[in-house]
C-alpha positions in Angstrom: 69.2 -14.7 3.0 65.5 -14.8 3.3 63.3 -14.2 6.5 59.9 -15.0 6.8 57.3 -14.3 9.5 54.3 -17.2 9.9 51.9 -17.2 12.3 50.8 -21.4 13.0 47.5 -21.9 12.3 46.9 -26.0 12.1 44.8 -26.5 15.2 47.1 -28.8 16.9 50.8 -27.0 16.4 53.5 -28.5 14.9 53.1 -31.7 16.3 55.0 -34.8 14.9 53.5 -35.3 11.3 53.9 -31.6 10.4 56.7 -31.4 12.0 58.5 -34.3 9.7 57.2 -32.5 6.8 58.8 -29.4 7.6 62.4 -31.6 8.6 61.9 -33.3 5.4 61.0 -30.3 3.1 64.1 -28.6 5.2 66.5 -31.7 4.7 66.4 -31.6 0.9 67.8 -28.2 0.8 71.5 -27.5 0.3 70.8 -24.0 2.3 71.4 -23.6 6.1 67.2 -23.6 7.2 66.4 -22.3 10.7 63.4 -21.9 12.7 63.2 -18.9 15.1 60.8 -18.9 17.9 60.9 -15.9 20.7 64.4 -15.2 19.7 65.7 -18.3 20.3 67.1 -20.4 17.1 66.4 -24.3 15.8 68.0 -26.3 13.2 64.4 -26.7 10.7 66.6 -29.7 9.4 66.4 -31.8 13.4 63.4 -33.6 14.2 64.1 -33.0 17.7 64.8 -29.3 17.1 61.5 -28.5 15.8 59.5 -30.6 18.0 61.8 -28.5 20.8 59.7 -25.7 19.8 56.7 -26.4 21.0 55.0 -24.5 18.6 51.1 -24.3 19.1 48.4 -22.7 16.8 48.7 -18.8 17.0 52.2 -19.2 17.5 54.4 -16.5 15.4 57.6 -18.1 13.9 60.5 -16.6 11.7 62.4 -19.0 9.6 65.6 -17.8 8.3 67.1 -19.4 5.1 70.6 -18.9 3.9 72.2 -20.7 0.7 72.6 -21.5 -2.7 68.7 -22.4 -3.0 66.9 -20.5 -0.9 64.4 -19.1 -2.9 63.3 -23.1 -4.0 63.4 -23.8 -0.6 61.8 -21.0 0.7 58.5 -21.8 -1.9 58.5 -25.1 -0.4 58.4 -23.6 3.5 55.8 -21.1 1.7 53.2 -24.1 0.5 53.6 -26.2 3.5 52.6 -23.5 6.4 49.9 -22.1 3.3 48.4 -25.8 3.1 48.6 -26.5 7.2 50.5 -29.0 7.0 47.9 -30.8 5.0 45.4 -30.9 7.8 
């Protein structure tokens, strides 16, 4: 299992467009992905599970990864929040 701790720093959170990146880049894994915000836990794999977050810029998140690719999934998670989302 892998845990890793990212603040959000795209200006406007992880609104729709990030937010499908991070369901898509989340959907390709074979690994159980989820998304942990103030202790309480979303499926990273449902677009209406992370847009439930809410998550705005300054925002701390953990996302917990657990499966037989983890590590290549968890470089994928790594490059999107390093990139913001592109934006």
């Amino acid at each position: 299992m892998i845990k890793r701790e990212y603040t959000l720093t795209n200006p406007q959170g992880l609104h729709a467009r990030p937010a499908s990146l991070l369901v898509q880049a989340a959907g390709q894994s074979r690994s159980e992905v989820t998304l942990i915000k103030n202790n309480k836990e979303y499926n990273a794999k449902s677009i209406l599970g992370v847009l439930s977050l809410g998550a705005q810029k300054g925002d701390s998140l953990v996302i917990k990864i657990e499966g037989p690719d983890e590590a290549e999934t968890d470089e994928k998670l790594q490059a999107l929040f390093a990139g913001n989302f592109g934006e």
